[in-house]
C-alpha positions as a printed NumPy array, in Angstrom:
array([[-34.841, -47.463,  -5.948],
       [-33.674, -45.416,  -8.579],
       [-29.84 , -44.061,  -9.499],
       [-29.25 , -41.078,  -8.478],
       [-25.837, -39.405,  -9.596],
       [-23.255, -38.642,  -6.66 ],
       [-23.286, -34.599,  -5.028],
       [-20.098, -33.85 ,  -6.278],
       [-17.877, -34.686,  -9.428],
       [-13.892, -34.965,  -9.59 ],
       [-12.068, -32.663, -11.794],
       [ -9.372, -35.056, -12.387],
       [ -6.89 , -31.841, -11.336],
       [ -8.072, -29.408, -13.702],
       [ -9.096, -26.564, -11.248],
       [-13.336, -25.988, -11.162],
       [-13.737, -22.476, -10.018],
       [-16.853, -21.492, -11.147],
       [-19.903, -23.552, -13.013],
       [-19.45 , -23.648, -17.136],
       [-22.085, -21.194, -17.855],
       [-19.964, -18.949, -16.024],
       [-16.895, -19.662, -17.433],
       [-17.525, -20.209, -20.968],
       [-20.832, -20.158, -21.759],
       [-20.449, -17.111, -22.513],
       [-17.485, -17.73 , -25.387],
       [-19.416, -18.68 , -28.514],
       [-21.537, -15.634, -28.087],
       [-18.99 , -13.199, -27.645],
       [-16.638, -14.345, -30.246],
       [-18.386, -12.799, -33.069],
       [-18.411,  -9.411, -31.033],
       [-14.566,  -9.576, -30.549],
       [-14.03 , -10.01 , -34.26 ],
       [-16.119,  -7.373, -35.512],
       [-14.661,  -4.873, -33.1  ],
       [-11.234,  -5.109, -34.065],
       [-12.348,  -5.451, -37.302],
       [-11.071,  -8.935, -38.262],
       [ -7.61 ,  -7.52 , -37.394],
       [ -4.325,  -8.416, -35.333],
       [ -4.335,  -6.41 , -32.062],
       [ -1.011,  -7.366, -30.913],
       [  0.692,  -4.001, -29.828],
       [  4.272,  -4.303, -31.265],
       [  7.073,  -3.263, -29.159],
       [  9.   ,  -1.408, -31.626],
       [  6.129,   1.066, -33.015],
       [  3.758,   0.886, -30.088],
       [  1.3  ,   0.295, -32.969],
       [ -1.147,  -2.771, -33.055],
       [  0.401,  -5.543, -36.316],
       [ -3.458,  -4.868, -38.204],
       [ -1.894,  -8.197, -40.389],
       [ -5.282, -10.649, -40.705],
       [ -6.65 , -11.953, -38.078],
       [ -6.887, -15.753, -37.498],
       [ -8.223, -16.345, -33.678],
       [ -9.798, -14.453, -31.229],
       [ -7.666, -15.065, -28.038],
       [ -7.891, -14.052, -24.408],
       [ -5.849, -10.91 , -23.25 ],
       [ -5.252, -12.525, -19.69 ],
       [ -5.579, -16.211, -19.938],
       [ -8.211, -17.881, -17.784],
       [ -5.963, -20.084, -16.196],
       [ -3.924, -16.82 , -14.472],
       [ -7.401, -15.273, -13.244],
       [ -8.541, -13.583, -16.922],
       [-12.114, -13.611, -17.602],
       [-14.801, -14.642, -20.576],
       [-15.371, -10.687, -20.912],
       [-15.263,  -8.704, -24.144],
       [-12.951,  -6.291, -22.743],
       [-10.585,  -9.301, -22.163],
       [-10.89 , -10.786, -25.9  ],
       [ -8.589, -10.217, -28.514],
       [ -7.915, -10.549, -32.612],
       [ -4.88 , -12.103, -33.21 ],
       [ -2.837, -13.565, -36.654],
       [ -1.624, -16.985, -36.29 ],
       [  2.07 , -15.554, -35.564],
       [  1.08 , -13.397, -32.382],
       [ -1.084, -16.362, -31.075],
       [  1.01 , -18.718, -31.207],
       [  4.261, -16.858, -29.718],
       [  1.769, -15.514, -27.118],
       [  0.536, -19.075, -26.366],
       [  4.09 , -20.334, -26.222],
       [  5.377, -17.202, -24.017],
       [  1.983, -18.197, -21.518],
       [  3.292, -22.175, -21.488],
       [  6.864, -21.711, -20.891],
       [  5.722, -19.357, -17.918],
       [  3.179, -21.624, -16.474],
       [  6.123, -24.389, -16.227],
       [  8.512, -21.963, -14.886],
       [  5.709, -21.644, -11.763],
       [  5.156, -25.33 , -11.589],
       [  8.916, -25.971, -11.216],
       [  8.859, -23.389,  -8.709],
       [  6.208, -24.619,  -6.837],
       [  7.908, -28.482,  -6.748],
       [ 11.079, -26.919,  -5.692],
       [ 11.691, -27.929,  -2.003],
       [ 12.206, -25.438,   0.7  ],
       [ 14.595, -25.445,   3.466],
       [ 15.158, -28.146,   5.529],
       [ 12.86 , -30.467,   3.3  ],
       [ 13.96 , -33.727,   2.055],
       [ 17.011, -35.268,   1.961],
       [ 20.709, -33.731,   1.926],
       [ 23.349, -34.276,   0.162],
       [ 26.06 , -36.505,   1.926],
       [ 23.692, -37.598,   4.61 ],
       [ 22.297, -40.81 ,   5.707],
       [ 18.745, -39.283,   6.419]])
């Protein structure tokens, strides 16, 4: 009898929506696309001229993450400078634990309270 590997594999709590090609498979391909579209250049739209930053672009980033329903798509790809990236990354973190903390919060009647024996 021969091994055979099991039907299903554990994600280990990383969410598995869709199969890899899917997902990312695409990435590699359409990196190059991104980059030569916006020309090598920052696309970050700043807030006080409404104009994109055009400094030197450094990574091609997602517009809507994948992890908040954003797609592999090369309308959803992105030039951005180190700066931008990393303030955008930052900004996407800090929100992502501001849900988690909302989603451990207990509700109403849930758990114990204060000066009580339960």
């Amino acid at each position: 009898m021969t091994w055979t590997p099991p039907a299903t594999t554990k994600t280990y709590g990383w969410k598995r929506t869709s199969s890899s090609r899917e997902g990312r498979g695409d990435w590699s391909r359409l990196r190059p696309f991104a980059w030569r579209r916006d020309c090598g250049l920052c696309q970050h739209i700043r807030y006080d001229t409404g104009l994109p930053c055009l400094a030197a672009g450094a990574v091609v980033d997602h517009i809507v993450p994948i992890s908040q329903g954003g797609s592999t798509a090369l309308d959803n790809l992105q030039v951005m400078c180190e700066y931008h990236h990393t303030r955008k990354t930052a900004l996407e973190a800090a929100e992502g634990r501001r849900k988690a903390r909302q989603g451990h919060r207990l509700g109403p009647g849930r758990g114990r309270r204060p000066g009580t024996l339960e």
